[in-house]
PQR file with spaces between the fields and no chain letter, atoms N, CA, C, O and H, PARSE charges and radii, in Angstrom:
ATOM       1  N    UNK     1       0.807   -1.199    0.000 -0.4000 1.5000
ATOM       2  CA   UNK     1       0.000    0.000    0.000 -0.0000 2.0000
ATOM       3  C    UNK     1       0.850    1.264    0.000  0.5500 1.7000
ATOM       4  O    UNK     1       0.519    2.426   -0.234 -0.5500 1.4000
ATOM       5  N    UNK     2       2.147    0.688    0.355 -0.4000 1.5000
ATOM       6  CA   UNK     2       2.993    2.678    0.083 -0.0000 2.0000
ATOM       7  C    UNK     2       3.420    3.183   -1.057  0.5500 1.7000
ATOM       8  O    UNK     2       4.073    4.202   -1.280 -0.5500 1.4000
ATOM       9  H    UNK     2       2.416   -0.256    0.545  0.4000 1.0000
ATOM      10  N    UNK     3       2.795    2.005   -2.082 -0.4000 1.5000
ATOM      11  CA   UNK     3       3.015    2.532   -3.708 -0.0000 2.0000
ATOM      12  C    UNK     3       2.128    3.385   -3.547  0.5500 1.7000
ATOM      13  O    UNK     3       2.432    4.558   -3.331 -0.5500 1.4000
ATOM      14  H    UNK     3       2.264    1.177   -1.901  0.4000 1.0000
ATOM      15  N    UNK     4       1.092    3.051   -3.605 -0.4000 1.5000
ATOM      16  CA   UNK     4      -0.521    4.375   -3.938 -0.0000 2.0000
ATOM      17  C    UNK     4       0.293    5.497   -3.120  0.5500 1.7000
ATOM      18  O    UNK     4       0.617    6.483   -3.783 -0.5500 1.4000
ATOM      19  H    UNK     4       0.845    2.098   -3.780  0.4000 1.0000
ATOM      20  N    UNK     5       0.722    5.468   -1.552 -0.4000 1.5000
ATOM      21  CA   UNK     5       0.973    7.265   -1.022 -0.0000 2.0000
ATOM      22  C    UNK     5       2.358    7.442   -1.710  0.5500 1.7000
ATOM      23  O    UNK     5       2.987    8.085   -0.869 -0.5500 1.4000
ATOM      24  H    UNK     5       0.459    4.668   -1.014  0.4000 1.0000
ATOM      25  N    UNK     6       3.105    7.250   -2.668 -0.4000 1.5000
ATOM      26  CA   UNK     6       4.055    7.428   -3.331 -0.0000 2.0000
ATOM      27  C    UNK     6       4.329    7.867   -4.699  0.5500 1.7000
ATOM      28  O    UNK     6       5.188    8.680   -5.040 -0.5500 1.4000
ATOM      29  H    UNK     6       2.594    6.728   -3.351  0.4000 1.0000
ATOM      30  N    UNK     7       3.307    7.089   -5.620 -0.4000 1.5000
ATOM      31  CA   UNK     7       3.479    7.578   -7.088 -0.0000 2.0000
ATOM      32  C    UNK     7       1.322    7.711   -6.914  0.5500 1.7000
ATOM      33  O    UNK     7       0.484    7.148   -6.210 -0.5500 1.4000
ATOM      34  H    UNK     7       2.609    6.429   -5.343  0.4000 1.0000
ATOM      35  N    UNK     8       1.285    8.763   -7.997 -0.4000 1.5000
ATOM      36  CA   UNK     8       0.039    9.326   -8.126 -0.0000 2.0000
ATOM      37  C    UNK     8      -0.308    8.495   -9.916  0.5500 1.7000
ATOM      38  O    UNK     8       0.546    7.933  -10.602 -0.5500 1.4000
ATOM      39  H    UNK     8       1.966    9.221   -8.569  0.4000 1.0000
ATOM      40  N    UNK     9      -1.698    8.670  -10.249 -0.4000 1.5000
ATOM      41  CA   UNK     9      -2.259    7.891  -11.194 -0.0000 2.0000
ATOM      42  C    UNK     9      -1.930    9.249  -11.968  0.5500 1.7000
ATOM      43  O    UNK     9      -2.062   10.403  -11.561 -0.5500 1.4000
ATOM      44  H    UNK     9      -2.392    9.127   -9.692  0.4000 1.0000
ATOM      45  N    UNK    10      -1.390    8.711  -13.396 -0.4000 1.5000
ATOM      46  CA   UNK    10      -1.174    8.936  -14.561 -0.0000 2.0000
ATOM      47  C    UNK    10      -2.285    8.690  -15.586  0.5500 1.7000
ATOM      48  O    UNK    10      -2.631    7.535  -15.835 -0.5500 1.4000
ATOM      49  H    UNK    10      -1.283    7.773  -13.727  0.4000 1.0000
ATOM      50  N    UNK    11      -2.829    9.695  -16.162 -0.4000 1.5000
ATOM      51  CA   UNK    11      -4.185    9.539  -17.333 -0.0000 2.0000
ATOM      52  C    UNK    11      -3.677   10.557  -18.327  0.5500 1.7000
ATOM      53  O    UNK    11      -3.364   11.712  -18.036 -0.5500 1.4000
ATOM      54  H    UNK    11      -2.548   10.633  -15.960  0.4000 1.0000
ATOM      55  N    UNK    12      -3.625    9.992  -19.576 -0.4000 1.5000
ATOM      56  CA   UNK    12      -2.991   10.908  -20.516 -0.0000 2.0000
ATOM      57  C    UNK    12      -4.378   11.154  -21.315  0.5500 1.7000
ATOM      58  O    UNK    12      -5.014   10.276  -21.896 -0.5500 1.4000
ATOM      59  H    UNK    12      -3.879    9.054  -19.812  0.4000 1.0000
ATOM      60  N    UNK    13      -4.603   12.061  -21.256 -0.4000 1.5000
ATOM      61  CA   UNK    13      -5.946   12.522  -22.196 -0.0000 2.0000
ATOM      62  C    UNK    13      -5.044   13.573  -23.327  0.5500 1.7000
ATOM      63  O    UNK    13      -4.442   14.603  -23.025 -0.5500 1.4000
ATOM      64  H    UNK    13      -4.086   12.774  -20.784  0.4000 1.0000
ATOM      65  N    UNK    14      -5.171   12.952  -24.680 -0.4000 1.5000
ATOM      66  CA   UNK    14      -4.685   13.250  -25.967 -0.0000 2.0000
ATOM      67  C    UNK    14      -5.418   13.262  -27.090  0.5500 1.7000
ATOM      68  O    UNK    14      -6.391   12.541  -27.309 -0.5500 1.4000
ATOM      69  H    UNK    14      -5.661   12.115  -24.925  0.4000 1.0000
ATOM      70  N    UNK    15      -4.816   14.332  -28.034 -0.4000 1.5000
ATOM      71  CA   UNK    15      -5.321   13.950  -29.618 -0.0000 2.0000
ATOM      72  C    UNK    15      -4.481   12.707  -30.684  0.5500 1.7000
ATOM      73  O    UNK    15      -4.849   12.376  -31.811 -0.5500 1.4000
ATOM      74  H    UNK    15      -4.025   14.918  -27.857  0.4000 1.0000
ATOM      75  N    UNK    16      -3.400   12.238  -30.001 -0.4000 1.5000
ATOM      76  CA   UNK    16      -2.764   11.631  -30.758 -0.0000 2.0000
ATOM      77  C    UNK    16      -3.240   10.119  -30.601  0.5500 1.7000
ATOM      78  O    UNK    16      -3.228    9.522  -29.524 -0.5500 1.4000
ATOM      79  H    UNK    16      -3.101   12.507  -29.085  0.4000 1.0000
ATOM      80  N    UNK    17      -3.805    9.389  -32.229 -0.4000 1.5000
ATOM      81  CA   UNK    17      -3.755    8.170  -32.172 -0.0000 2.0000
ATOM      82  C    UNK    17      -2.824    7.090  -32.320  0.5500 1.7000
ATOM      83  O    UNK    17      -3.019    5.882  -32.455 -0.5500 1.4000
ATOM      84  H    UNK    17      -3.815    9.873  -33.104  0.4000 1.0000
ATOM      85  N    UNK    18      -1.663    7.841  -32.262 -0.4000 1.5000
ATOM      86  CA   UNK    18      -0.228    7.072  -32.863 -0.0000 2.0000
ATOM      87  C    UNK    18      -0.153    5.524  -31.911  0.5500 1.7000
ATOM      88  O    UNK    18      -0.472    5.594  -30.724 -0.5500 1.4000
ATOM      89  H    UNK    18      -1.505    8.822  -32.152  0.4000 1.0000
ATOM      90  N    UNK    19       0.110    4.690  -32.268 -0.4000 1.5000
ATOM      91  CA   UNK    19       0.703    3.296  -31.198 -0.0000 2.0000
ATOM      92  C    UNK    19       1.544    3.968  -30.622  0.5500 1.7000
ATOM      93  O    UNK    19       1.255    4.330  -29.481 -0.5500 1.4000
ATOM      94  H    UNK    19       0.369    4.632  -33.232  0.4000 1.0000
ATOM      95  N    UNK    20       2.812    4.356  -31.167 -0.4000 1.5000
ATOM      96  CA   UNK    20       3.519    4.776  -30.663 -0.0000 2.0000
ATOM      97  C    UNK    20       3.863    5.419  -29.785  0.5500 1.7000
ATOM      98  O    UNK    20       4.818    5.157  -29.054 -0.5500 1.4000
ATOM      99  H    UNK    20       3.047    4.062  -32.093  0.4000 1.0000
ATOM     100  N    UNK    21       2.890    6.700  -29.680 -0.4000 1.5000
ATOM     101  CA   UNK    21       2.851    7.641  -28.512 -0.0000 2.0000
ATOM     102  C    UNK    21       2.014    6.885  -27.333  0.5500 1.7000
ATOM     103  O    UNK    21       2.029    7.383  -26.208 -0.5500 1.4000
ATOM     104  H    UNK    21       2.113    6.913  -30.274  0.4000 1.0000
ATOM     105  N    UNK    22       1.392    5.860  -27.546 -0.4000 1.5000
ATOM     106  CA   UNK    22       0.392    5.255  -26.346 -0.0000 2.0000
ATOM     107  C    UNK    22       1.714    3.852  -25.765  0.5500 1.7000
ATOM     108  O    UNK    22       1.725    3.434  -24.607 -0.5500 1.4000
ATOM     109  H    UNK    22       1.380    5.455  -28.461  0.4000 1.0000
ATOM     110  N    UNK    23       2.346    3.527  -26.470 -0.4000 1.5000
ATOM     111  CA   UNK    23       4.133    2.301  -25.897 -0.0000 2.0000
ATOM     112  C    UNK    23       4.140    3.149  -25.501  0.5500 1.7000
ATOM     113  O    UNK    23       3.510    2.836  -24.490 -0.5500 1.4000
ATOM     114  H    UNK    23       2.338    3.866  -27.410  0.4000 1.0000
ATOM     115  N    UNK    24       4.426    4.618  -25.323 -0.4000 1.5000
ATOM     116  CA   UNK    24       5.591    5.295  -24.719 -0.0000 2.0000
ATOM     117  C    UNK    24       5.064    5.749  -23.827  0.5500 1.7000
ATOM     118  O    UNK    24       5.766    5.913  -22.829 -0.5500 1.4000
ATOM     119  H    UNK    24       4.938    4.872  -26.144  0.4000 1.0000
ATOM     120  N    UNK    25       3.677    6.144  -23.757 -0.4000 1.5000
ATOM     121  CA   UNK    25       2.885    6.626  -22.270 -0.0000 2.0000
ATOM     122  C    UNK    25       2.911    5.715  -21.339  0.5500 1.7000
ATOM     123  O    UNK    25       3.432    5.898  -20.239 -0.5500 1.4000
ATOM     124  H    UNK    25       3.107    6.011  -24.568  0.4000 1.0000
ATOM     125  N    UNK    26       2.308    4.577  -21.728 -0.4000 1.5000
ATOM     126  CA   UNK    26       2.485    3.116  -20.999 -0.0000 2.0000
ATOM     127  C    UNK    26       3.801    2.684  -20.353  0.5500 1.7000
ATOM     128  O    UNK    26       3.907    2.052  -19.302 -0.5500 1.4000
ATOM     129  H    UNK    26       1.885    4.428  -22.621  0.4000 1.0000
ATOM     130  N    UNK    27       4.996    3.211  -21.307 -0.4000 1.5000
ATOM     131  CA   UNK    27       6.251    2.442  -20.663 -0.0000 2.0000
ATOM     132  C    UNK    27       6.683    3.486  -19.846  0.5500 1.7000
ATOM     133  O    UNK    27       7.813    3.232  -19.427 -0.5500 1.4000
ATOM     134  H    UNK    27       4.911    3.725  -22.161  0.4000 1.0000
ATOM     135  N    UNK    28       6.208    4.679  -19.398 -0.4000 1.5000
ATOM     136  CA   UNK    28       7.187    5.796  -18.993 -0.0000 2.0000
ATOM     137  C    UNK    28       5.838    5.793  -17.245  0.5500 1.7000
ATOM     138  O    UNK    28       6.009    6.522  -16.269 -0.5500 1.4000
ATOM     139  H    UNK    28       5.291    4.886  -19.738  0.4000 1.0000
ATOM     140  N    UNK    29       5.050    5.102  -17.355 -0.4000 1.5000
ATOM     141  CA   UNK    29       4.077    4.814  -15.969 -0.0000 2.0000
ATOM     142  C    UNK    29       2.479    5.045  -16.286  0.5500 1.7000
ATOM     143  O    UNK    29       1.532    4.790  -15.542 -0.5500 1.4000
ATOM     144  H    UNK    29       4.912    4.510  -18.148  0.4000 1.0000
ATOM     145  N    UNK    30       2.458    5.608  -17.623 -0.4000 1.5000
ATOM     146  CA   UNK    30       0.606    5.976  -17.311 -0.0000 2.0000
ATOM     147  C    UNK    30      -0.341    4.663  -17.088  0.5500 1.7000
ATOM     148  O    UNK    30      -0.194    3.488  -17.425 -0.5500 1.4000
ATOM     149  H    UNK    30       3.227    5.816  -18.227  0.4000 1.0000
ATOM     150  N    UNK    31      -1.455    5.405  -16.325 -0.4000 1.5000
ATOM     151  CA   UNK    31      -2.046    4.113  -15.981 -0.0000 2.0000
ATOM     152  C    UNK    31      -3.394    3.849  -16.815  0.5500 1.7000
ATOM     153  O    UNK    31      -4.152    2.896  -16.635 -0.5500 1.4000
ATOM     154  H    UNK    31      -1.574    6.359  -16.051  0.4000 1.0000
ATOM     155  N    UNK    32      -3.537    4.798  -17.691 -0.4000 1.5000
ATOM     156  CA   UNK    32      -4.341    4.595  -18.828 -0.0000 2.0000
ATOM     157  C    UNK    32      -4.262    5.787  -20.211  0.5500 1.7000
ATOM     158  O    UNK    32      -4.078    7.003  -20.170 -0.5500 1.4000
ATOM     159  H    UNK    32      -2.922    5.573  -17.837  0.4000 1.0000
ATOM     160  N    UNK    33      -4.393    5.241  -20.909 -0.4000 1.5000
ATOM     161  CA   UNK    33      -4.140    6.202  -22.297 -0.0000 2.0000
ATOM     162  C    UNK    33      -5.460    6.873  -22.886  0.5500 1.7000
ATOM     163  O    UNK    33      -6.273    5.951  -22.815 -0.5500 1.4000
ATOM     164  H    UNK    33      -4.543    4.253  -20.942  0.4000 1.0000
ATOM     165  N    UNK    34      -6.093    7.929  -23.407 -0.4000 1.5000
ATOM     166  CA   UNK    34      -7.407    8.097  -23.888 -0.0000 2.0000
ATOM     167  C    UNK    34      -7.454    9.304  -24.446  0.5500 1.7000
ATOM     168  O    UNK    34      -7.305   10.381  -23.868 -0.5500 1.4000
ATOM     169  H    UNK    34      -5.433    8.678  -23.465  0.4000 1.0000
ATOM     170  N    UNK    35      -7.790    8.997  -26.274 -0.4000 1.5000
ATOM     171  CA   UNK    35      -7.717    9.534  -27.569 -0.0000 2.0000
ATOM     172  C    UNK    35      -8.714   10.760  -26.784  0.5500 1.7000
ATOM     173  O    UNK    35      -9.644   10.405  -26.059 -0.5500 1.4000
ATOM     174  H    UNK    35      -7.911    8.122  -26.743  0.4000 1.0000
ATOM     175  N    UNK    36      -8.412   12.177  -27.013 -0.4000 1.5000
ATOM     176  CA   UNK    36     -10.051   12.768  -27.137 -0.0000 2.0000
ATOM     177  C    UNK    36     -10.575   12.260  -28.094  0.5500 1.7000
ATOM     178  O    UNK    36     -10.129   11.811  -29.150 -0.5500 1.4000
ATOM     179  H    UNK    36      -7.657   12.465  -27.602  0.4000 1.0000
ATOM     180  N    UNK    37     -12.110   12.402  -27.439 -0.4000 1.5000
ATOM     181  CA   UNK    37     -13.073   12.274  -28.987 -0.0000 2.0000
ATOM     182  C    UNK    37     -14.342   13.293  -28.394  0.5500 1.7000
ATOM     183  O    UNK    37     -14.466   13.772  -27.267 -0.5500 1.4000
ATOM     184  H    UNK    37     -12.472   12.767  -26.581  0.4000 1.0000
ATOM     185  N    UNK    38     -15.424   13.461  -29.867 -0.4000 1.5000
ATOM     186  CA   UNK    38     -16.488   14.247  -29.323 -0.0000 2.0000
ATOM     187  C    UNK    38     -17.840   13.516  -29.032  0.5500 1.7000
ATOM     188  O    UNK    38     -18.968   13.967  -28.837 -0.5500 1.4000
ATOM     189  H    UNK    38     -15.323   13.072  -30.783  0.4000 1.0000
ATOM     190  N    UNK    39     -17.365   12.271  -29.066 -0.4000 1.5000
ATOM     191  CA   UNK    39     -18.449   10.752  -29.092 -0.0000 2.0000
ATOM     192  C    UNK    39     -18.950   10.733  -27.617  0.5500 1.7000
ATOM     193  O    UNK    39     -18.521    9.855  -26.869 -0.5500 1.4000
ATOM     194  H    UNK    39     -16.448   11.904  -29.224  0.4000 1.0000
ATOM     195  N    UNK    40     -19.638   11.450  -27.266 -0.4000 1.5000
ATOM     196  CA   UNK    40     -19.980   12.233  -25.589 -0.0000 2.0000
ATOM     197  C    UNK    40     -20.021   10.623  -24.608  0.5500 1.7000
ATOM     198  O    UNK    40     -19.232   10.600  -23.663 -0.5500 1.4000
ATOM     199  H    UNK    40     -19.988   12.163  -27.874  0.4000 1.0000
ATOM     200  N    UNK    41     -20.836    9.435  -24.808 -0.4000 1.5000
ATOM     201  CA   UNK    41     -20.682    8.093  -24.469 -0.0000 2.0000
ATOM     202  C    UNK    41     -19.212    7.723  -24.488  0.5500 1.7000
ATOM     203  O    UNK    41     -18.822    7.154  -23.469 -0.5500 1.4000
ATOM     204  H    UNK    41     -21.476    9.453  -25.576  0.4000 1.0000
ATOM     205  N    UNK    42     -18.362    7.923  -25.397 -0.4000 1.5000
ATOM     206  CA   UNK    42     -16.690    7.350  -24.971 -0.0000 2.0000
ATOM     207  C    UNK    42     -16.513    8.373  -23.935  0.5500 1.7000
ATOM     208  O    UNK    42     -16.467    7.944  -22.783 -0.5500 1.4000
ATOM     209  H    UNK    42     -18.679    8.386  -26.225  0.4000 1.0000
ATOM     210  N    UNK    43     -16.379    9.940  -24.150 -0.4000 1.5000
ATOM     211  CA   UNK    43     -15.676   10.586  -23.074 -0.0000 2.0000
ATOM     212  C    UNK    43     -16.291   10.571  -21.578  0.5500 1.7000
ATOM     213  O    UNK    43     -15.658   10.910  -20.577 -0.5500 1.4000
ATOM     214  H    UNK    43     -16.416   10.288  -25.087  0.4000 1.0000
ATOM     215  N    UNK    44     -17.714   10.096  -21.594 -0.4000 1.5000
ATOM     216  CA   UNK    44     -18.234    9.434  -19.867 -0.0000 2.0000
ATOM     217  C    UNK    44     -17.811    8.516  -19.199  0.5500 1.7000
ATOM     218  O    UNK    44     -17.559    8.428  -17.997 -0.5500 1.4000
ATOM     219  H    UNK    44     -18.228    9.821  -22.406  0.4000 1.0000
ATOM     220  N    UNK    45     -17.664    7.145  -20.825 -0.4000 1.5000
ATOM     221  CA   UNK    45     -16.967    6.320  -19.618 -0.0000 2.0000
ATOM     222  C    UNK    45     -15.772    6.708  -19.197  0.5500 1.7000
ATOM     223  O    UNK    45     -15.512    6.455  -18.021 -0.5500 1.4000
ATOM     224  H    UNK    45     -17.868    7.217  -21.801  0.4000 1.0000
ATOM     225  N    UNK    46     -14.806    7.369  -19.967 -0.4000 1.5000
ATOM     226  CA   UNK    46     -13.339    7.782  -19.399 -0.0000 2.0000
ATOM     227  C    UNK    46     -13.660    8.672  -18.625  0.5500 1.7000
ATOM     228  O    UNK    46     -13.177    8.291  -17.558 -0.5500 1.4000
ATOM     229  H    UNK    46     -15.017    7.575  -20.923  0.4000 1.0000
ATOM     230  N    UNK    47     -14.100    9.507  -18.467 -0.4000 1.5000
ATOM     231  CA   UNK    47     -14.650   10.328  -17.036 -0.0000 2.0000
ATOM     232  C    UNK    47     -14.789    9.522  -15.892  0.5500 1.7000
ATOM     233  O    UNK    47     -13.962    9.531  -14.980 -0.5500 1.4000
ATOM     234  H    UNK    47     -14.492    9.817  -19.333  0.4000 1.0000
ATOM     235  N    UNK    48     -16.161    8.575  -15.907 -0.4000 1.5000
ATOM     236  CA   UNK    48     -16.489    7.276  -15.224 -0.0000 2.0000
ATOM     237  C    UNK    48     -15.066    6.634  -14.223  0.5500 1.7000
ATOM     238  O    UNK    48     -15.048    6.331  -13.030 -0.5500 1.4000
ATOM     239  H    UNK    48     -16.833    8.568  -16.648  0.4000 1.0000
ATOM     240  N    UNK    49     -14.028    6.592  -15.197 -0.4000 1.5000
ATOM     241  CA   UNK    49     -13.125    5.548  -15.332 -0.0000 2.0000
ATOM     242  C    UNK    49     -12.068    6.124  -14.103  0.5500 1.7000
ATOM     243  O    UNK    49     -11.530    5.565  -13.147 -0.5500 1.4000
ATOM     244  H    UNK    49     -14.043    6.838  -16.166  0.4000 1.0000
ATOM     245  N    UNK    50     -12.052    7.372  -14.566 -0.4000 1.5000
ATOM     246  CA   UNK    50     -11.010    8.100  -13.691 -0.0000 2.0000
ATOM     247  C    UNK    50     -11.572    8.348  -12.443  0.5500 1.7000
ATOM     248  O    UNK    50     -10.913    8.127  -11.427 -0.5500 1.4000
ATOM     249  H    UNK    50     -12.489    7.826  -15.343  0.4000 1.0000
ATOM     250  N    UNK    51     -12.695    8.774  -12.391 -0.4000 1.5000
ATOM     251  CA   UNK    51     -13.452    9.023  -11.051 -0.0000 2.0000
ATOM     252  C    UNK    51     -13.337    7.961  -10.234  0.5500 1.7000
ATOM     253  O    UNK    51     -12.915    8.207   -9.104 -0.5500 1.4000
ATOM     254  H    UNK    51     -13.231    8.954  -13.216  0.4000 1.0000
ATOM     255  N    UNK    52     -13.609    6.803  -10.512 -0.4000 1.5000
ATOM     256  CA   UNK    52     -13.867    5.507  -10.121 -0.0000 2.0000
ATOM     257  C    UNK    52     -12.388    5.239   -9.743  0.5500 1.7000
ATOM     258  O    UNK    52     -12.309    4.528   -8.741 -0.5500 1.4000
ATOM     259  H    UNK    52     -13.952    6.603  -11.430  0.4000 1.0000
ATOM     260  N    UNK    53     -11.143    5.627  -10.287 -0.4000 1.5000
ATOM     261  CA   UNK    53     -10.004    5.110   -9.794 -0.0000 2.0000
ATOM     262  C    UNK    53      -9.477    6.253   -8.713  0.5500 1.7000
ATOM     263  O    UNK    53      -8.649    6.058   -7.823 -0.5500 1.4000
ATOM     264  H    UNK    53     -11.208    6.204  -11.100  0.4000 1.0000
ATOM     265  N    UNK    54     -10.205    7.568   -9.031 -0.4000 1.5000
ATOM     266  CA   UNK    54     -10.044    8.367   -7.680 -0.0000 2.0000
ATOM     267  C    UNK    54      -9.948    8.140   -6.704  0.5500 1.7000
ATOM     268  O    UNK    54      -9.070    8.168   -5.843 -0.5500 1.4000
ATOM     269  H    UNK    54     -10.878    7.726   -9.754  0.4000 1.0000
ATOM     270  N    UNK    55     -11.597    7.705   -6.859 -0.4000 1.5000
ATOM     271  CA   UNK    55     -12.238    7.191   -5.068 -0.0000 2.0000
ATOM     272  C    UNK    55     -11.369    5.773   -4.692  0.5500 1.7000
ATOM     273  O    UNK    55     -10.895    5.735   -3.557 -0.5500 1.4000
ATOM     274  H    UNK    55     -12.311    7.682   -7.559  0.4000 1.0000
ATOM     275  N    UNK    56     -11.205    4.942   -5.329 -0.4000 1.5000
ATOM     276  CA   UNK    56     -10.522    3.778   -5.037 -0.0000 2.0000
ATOM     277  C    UNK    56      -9.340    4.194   -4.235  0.5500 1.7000
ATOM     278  O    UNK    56      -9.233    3.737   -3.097 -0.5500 1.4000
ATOM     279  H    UNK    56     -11.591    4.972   -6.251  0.4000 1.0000
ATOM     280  N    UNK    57      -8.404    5.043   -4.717 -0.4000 1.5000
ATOM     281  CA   UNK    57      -7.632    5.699   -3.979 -0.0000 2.0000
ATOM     282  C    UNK    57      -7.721    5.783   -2.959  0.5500 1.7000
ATOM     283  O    UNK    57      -7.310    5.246   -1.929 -0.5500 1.4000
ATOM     284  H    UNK    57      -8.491    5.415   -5.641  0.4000 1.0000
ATOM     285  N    UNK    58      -8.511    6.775   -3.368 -0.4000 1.5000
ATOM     286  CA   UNK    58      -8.939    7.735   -1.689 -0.0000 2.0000
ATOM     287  C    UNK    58      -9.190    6.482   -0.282  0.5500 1.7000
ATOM     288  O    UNK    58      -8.612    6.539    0.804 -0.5500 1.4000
ATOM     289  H    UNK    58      -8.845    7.211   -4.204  0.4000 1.0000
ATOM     290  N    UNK    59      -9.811    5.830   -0.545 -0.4000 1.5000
ATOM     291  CA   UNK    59     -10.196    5.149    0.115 -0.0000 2.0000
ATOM     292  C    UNK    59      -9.142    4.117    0.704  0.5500 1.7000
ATOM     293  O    UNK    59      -9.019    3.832    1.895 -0.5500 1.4000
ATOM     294  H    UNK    59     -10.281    5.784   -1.427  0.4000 1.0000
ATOM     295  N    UNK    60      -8.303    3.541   -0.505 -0.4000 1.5000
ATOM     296  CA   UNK    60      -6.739    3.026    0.037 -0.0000 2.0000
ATOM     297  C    UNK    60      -6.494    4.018    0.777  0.5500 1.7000
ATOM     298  O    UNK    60      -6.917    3.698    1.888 -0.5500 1.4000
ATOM     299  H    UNK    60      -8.403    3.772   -1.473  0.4000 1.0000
ATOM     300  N    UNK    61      -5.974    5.243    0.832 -0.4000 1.5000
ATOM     301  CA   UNK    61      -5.044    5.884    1.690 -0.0000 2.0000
ATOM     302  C    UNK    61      -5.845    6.133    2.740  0.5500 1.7000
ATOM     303  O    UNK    61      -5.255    5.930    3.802 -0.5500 1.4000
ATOM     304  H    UNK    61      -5.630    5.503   -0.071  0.4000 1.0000
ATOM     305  N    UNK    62      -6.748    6.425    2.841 -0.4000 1.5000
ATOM     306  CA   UNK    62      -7.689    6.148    4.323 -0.0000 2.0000
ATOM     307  C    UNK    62      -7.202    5.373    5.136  0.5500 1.7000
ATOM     308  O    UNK    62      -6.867    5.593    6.300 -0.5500 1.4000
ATOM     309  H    UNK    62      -7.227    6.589    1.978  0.4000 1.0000
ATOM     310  N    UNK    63      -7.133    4.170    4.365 -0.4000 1.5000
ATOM     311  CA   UNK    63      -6.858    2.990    5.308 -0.0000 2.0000
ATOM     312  C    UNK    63      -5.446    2.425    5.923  0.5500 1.7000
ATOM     313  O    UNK    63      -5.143    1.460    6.625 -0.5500 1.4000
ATOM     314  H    UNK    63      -7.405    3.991    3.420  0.4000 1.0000
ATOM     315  N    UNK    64      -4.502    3.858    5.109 -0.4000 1.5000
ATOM     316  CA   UNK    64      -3.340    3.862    5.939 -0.0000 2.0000
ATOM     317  C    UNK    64      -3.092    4.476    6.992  0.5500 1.7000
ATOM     318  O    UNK    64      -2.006    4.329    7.552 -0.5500 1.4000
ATOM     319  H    UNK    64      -4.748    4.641    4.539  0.4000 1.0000
């Protein structure tokens, strides 16, 4: 549990669809990659997604 109070979550919100740039987000720590789009249903669940790994957080470090 002293990873979570140590390194913070990484979310790269981008225009780039390259593979490339998403290996390199991935290998350098992000903990998820996500294209913008204006497809209002994709950008909720990634909203959804992050919120949801917020509170998860939060709630780990509580419990330290």
């Amino acid at each position: 549990m002293s990873d979570l109070k140590q390194r913070p979550r990484v979310v790269v919100f981008t225009t780039s669809t390259l593979d490339r740039d998403k290996q390199a987000a991935m290998l350098l720590g992000a903990d998820m990659y996500q294209t913008k789009t204006c497809e209002p249903d994709t950008f909720d669940r990634f909203a959804h997604w992050v919120s949801c790994m917020c509170a998860v957080d939060r709630k780990a470090r509580a419990r330290l």
